[in-house]
PASEBA-1860 file (N, C-alpha, C; in nm, 3 decimals):
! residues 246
1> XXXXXXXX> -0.889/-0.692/-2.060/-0.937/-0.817/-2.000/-1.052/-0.787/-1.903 ~ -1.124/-0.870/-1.849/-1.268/-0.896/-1.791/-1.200/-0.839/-1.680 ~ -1.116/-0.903/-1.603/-1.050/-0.933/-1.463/-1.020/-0.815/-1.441 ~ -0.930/-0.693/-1.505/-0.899/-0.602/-1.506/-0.926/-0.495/-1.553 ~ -0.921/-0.354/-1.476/-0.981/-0.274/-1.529/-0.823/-0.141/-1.519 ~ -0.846/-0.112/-1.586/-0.738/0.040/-1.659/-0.772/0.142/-1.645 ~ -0.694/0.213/-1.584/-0.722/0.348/-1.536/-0.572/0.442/-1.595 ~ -0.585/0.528/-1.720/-0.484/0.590/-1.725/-0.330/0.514/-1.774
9> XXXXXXXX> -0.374/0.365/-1.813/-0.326/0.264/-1.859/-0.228/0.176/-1.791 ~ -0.267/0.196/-1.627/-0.274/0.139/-1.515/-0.369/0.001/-1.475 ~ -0.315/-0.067/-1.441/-0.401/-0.191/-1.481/-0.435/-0.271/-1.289 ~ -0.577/-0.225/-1.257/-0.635/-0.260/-1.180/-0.670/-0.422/-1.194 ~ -0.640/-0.521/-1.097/-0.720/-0.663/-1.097/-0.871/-0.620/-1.046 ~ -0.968/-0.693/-1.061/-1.110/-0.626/-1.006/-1.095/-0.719/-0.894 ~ -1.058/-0.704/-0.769/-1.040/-0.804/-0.651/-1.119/-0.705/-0.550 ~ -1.165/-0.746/-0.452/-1.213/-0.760/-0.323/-1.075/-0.743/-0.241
17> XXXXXXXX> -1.102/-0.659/-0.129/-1.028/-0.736/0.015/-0.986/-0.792/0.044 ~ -1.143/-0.890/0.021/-1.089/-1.044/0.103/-1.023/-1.123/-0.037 ~ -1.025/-1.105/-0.153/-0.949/-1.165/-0.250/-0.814/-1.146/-0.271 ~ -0.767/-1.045/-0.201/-0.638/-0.982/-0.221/-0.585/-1.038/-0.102 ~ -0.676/-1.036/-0.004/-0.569/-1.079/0.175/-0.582/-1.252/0.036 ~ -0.662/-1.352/0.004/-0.646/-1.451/-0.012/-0.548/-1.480/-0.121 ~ -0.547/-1.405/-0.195/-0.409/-1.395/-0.302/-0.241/-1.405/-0.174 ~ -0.257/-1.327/-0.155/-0.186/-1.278/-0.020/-0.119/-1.400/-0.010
25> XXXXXXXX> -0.181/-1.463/0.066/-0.194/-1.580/0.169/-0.192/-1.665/0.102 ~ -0.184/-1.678/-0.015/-0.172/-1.808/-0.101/-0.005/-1.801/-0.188 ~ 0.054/-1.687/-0.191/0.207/-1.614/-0.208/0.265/-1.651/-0.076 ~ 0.248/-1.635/0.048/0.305/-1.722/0.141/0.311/-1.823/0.169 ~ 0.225/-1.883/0.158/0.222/-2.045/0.198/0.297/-2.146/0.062 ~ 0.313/-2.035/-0.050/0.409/-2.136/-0.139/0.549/-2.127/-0.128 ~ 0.633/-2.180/-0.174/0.787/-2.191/-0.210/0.758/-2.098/-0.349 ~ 0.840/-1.970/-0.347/0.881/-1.938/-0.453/1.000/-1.864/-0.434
33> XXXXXXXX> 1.041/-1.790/-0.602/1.206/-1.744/-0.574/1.162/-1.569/-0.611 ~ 1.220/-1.491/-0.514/1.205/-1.355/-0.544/1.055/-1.294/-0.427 ~ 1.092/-1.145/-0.431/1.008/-1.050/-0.339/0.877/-1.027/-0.476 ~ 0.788/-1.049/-0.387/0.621/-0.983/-0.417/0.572/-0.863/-0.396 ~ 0.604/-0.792/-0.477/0.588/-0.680/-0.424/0.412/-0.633/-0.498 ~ 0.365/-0.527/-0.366/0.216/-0.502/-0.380/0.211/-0.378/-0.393 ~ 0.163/-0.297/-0.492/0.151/-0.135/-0.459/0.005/-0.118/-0.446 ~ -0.012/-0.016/-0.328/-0.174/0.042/-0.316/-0.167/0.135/-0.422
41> XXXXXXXX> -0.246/0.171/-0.548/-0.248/0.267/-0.626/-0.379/0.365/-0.568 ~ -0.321/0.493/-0.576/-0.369/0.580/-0.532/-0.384/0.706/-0.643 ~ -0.456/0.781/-0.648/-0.504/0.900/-0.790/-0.328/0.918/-0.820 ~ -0.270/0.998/-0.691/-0.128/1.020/-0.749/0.000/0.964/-0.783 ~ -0.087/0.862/-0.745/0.044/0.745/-0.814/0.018/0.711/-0.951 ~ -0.096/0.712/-0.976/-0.193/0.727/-1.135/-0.138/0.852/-1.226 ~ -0.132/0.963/-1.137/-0.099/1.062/-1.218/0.035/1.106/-1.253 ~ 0.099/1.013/-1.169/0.279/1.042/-1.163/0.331/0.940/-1.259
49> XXXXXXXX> 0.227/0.836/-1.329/0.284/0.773/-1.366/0.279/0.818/-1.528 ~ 0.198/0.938/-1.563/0.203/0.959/-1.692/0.270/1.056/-1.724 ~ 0.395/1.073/-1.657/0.554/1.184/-1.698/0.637/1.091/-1.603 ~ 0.628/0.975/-1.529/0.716/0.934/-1.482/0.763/0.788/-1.561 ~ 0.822/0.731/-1.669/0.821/0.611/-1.693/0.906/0.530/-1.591 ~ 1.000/0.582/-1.554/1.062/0.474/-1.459/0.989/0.425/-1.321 ~ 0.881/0.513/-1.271/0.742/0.481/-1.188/0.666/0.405/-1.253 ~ 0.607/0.429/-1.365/0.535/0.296/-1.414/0.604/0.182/-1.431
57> XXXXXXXX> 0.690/0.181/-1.486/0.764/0.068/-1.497/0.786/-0.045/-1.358 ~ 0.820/0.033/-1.257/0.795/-0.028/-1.132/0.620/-0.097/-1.104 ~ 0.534/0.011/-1.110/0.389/-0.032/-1.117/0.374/-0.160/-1.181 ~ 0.371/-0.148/-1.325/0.362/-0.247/-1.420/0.408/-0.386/-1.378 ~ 0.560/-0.399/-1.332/0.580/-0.505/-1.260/0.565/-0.555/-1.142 ~ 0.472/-0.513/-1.064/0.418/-0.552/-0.931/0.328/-0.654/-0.945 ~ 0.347/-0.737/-0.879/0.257/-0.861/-0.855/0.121/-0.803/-0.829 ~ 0.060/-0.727/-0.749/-0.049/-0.724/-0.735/-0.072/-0.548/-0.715
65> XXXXXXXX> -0.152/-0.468/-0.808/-0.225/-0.364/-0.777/-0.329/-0.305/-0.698 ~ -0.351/-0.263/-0.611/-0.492/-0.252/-0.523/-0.532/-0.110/-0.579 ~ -0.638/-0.090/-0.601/-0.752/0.043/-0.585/-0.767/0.141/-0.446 ~ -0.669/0.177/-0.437/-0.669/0.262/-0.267/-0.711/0.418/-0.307 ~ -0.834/0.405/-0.284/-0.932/0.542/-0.307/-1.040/0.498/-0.386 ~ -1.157/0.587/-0.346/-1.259/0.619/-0.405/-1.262/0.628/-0.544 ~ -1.141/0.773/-0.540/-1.148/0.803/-0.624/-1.126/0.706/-0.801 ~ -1.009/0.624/-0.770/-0.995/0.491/-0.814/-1.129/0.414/-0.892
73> XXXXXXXX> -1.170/0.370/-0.795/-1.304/0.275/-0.781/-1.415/0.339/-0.856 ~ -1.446/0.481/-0.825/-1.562/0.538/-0.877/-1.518/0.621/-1.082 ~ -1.416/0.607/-1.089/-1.338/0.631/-1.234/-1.407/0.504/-1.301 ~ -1.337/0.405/-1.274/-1.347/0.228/-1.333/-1.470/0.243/-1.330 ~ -1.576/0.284/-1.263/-1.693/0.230/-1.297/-1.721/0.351/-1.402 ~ -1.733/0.459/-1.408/-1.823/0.550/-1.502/-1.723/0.520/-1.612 ~ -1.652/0.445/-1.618/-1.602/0.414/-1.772/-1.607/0.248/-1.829 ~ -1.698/0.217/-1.716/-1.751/0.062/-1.755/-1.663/-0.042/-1.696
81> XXXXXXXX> -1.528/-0.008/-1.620/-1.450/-0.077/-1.507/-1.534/-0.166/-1.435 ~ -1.582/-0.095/-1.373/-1.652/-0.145/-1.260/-1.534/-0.244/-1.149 ~ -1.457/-0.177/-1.025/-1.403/-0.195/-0.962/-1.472/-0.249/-0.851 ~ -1.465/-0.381/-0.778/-1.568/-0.381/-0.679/-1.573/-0.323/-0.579 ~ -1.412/-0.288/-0.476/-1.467/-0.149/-0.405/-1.279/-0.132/-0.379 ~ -1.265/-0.034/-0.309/-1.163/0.001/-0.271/-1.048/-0.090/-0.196 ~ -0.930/-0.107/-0.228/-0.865/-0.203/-0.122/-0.744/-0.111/-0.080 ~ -0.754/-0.009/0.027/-0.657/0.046/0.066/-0.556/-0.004/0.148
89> XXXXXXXX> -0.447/0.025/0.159/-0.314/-0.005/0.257/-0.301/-0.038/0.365 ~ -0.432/0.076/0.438/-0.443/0.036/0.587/-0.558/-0.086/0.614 ~ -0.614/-0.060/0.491/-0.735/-0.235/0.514/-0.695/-0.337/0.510 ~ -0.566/-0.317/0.380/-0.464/-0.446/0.406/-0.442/-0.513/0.458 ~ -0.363/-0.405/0.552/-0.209/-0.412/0.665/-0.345/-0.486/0.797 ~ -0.462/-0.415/0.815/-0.504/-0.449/0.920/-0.560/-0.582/0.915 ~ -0.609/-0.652/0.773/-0.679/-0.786/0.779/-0.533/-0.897/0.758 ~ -0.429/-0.815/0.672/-0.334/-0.941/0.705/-0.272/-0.964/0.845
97> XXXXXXXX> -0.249/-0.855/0.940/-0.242/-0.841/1.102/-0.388/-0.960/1.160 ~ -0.480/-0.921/1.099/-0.589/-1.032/1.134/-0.546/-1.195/1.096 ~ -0.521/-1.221/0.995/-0.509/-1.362/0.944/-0.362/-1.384/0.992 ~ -0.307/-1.296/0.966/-0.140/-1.327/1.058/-0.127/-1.379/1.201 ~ -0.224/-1.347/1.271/-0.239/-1.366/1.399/-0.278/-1.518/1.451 ~ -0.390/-1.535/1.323/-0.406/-1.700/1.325/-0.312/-1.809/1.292 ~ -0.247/-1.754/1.181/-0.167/-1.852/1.086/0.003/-1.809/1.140 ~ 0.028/-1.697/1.210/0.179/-1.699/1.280/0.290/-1.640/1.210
105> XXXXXXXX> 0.219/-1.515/1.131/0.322/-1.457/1.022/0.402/-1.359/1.080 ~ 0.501/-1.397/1.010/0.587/-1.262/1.055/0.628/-1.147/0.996 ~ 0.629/-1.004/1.038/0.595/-0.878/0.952/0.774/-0.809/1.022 ~ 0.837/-0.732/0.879/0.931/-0.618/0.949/0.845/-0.509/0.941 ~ 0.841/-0.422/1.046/0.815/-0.287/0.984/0.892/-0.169/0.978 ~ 0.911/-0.108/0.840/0.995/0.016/0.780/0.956/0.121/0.773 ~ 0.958/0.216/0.845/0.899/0.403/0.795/0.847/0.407/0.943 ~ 0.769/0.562/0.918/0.750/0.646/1.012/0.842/0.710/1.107
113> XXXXXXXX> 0.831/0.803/1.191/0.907/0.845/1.330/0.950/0.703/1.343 ~ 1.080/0.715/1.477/1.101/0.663/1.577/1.017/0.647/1.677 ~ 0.948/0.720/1.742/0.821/0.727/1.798/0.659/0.636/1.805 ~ 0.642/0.658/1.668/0.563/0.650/1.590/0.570/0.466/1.565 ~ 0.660/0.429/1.497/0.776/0.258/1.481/0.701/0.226/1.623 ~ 0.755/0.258/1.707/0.797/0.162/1.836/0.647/0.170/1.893 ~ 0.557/0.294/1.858/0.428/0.246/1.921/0.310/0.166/1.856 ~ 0.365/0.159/1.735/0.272/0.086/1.639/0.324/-0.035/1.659
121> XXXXXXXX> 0.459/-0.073/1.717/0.433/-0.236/1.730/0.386/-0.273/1.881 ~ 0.404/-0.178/1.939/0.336/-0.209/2.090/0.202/-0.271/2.067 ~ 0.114/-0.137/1.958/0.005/-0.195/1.945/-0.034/-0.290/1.893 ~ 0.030/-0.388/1.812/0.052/-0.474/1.729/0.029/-0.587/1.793 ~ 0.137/-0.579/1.921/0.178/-0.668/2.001/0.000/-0.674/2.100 ~ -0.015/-0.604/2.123/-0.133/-0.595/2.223/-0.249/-0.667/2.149 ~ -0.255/-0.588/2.018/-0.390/-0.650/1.944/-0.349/-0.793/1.854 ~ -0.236/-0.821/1.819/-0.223/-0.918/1.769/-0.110/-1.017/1.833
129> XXXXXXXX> -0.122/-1.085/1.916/0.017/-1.139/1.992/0.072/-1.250/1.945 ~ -0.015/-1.299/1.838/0.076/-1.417/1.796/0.124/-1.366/1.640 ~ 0.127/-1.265/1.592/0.188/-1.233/1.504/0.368/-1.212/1.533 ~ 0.454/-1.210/1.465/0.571/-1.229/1.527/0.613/-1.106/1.467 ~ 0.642/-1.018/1.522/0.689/-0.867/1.438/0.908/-0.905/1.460 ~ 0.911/-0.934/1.290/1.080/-0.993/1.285/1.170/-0.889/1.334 ~ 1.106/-0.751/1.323/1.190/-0.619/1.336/1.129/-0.509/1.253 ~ 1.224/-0.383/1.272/1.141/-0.233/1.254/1.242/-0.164/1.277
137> XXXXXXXX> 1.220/-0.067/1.160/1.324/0.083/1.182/1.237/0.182/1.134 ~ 1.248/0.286/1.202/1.227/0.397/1.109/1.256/0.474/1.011 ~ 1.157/0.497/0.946/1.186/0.567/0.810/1.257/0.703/0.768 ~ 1.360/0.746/0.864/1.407/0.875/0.930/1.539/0.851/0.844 ~ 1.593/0.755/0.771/1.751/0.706/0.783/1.782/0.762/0.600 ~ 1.930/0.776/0.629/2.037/0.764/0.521/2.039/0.662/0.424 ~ 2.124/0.763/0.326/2.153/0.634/0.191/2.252/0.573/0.244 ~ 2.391/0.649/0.349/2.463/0.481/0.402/2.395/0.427/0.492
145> XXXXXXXX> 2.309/0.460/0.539/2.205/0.326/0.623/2.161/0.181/0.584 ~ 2.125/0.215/0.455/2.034/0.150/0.335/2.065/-0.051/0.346 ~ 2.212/-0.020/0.357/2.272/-0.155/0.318/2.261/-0.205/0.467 ~ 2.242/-0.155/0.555/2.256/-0.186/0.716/2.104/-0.290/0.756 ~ 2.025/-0.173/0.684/1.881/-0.217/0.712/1.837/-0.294/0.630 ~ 1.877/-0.307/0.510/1.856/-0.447/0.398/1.923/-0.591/0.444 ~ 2.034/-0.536/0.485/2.083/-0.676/0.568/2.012/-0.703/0.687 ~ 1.992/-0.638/0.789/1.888/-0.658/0.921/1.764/-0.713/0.863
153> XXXXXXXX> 1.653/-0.654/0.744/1.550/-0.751/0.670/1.567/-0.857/0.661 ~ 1.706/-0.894/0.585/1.720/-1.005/0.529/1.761/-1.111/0.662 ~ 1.833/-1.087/0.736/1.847/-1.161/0.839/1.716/-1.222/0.962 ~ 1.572/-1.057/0.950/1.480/-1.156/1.017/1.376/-1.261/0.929 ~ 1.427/-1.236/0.763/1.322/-1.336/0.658/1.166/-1.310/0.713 ~ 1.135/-1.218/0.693/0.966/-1.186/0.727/0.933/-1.269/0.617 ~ 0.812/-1.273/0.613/0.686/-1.327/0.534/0.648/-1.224/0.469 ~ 0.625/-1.079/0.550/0.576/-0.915/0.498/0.642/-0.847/0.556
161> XXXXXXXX> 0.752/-0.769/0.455/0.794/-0.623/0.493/0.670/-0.528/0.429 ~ 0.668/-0.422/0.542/0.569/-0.314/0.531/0.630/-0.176/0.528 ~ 0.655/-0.155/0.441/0.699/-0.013/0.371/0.602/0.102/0.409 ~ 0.630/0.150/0.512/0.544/0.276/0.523/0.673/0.430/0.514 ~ 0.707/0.426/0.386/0.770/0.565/0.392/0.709/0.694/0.268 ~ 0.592/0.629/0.246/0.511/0.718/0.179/0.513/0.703/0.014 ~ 0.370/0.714/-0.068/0.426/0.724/-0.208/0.493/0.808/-0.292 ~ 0.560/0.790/-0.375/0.557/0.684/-0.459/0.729/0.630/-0.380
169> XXXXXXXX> 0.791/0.699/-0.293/0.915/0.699/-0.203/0.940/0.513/-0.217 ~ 0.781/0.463/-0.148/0.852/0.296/-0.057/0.806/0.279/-0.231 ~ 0.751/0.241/-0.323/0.757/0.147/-0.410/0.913/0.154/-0.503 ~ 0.977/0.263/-0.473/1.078/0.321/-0.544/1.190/0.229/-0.466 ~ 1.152/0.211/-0.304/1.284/0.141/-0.237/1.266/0.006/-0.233 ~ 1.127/0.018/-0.251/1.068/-0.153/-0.293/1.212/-0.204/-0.394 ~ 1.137/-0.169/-0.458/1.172/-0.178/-0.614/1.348/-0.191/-0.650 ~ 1.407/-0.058/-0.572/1.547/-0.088/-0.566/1.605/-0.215/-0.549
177> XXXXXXXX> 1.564/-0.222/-0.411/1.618/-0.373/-0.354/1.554/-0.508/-0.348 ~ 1.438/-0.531/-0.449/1.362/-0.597/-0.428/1.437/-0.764/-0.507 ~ 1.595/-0.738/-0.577/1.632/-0.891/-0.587/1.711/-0.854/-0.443 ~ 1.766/-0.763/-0.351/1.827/-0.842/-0.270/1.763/-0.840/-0.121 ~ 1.630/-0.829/-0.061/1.562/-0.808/-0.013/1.450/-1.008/0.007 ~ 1.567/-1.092/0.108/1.485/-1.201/0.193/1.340/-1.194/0.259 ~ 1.294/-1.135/0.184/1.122/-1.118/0.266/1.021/-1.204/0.139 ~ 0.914/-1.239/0.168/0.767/-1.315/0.074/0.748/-1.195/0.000
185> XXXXXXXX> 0.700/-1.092/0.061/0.605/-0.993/0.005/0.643/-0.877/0.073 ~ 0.634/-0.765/0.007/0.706/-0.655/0.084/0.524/-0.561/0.010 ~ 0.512/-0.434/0.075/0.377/-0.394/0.075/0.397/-0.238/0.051 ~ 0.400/-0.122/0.030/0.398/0.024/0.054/0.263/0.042/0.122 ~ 0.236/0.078/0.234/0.147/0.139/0.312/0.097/0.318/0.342 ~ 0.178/0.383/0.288/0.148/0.515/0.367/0.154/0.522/0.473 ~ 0.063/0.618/0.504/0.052/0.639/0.654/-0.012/0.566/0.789 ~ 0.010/0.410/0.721/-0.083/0.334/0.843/0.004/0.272/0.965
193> XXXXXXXX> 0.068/0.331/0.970/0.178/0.301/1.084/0.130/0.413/1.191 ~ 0.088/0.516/1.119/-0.001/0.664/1.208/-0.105/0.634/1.256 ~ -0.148/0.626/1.177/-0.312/0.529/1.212/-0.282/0.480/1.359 ~ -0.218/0.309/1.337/-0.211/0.217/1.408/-0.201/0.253/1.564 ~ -0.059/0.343/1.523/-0.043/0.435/1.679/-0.114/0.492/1.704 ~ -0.188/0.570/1.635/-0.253/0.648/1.690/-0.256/0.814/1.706 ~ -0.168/0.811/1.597/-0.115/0.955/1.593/-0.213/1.014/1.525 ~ -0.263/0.944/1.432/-0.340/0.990/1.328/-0.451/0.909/1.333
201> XXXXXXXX> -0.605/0.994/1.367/-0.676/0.971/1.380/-0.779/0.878/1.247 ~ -0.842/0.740/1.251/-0.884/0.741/1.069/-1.047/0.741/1.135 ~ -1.114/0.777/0.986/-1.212/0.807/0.965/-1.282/0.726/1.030 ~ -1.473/0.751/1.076/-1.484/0.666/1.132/-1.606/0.601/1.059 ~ -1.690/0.481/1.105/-1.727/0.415/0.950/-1.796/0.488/0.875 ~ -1.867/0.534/0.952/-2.000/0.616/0.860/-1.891/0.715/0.723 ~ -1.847/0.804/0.757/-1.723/0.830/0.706/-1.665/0.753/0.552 ~ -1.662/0.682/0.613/-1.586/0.560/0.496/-1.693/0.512/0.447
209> XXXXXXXX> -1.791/0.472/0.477/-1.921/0.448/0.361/-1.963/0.552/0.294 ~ -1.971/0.656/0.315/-2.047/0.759/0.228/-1.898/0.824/0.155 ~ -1.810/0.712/0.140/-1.629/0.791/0.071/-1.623/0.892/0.124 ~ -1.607/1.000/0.191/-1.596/1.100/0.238/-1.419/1.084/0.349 ~ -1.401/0.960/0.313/-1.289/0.974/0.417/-1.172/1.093/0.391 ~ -1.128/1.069/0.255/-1.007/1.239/0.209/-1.106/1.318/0.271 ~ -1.221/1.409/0.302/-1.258/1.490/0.351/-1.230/1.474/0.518 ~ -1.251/1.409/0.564/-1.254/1.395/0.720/-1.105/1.402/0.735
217> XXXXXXXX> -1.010/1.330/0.670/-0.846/1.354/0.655/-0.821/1.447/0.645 ~ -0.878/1.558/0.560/-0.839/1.708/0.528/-0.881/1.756/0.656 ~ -0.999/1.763/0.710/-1.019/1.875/0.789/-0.895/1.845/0.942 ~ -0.924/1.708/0.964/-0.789/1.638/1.081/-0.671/1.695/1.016 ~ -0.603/1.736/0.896/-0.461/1.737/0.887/-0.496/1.860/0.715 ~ -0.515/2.015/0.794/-0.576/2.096/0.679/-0.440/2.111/0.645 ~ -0.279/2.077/0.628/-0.200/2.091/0.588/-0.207/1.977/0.414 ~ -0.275/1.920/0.443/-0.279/1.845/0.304/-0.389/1.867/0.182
225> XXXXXXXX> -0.397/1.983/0.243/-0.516/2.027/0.118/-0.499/2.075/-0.031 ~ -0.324/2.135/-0.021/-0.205/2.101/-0.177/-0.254/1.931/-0.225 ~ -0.218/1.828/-0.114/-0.224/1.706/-0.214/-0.370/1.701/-0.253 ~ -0.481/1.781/-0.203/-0.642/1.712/-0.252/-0.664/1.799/-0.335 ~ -0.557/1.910/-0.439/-0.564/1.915/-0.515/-0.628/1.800/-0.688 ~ -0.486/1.766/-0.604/-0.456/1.660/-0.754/-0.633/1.595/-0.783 ~ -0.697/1.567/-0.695/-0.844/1.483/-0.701/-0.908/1.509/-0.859 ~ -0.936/1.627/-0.867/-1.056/1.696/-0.961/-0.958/1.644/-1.060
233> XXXXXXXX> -0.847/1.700/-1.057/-0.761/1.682/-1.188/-0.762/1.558/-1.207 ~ -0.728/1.461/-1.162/-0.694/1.285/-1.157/-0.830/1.254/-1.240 ~ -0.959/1.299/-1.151/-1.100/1.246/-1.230/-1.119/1.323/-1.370 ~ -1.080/1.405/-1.367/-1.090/1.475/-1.540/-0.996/1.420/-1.582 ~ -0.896/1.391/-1.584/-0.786/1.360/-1.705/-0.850/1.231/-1.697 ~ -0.914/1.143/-1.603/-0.916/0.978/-1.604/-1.036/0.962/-1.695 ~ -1.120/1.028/-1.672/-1.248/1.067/-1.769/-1.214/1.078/-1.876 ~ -1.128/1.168/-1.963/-1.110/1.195/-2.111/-0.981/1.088/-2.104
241> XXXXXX> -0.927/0.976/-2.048/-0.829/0.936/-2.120/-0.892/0.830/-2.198 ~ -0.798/0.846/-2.297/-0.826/0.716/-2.412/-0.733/0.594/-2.347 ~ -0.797/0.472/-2.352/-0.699/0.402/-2.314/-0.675/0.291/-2.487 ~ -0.498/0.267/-2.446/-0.463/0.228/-2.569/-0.530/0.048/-2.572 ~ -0.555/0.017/-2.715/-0.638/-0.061/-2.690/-0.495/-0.186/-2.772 ~ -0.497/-0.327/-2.665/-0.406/-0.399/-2.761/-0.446/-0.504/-2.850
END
């Protein structure tokens, strides 16, 4: 289809940002039955999904796919995609925190430290005060936890749970509980709960325009230079894949 572009037989919408916060925002303001769930697709969630079927399978049924990376974006186009640009997790999380603030939404947030949780809603609270944060745990907990903190979700009925316990981890817990899980839209974020606090420094723009941000990430955190493996590989296999045609 026009609308969509395939990567690895991953199926990108060609949306904008601001088309995705407006998709968004148009899933809340209706009456419907069941969780929305959003995955940021990222190279290795692309690449996990071609020995993982029970990962795609989750993918596949997600309401909405985003392009989170370059790497993403710049594939789709040298194979005639043409993605319009990147819509990562933390651009998300930060423009629906923007429009949330106007319109009075309310967010749980899930993952990170203890630490980490409690200062990212401080900041939340500071930069966004009319957003209503329903509640927050950290992403530190047990499988008998599980049912503790699904009931605590369900009891504050967010608008957006924000899954920050890393990929492909939150689309997997998404996904578990996503018929018994009282929230609009539930989101997998990564690491933007780090960000937010402040633990983790993000790129700064110049940075992010010239894509270079995984580089500026690597040299801030040279422990992740195993995951910027996968890159070269992701763009060669995405390059020679055939995609099946229906």
């Amino acid at each position: 289809m026009d609308n969509v572009a395939k990567i690895m037989g991953i199926s990108f919408p060609k949306m904008t940002v601001e088309q995705s916060l407006q998709m968004l925002g148009e899933v809340v303001e209706r009456k419907q039955n069941g969780l929305f769930h959003v995955v940021t697709g990222n190279p290795e969630i692309v690449m996990s999904c071609q020995h993982d079927r029970e990962l795609r399978s989750i993918i596949e049924e997600a309401g909405l796919v985003t392009a989170d990376g370059i790497g993403i974006v710049m594939v789709s186009r040298l194979r005639g995609g043409h993605l319009p640009e990147r819509v990562t997790g933390c651009d998300l999380l930060l423009k629906l925190l923007e429009v949330g603030n106007r319109k009075r939404w309310s967010f749980y947030f899930l993952g990170a430290d203890e630490a980490t949780s409690r200062r990212s809603a401080e900041v939340i609270r500071e930069h966004y005060p009319n957003v209503a944060i329903a509640g927050r745990h950290h992403g530190f907990f047990g499988k008998e936890e599980e049912a503790g903190i699904v009931k605590e979700i369900n009891a504050a009925a967010p608008d957006f749970l924000i899954v920050a316990l890393g990929a492909p981890y939150a689309e997997r817990w998404i996904h578990q509980y996503k018929h018994s899980l009282n929230a609009k839209i539930a989101i997998g974020v990564g690491g933007s709960l780090d960000i937010i606090a402040g633990k983790v420094k993000r790129a700064p723009e110049i940075w992010q325009s010239m894509h270079m941000e995984w580089l500026y990430r690597l040299i801030q955190q040279p422990s992740r230079w195993r995951r910027q493996l996968i890159l070269p590989r992701f763009a060669l296999r995405a390059l020679l894949y055939r995609e099946k045609r229906i």
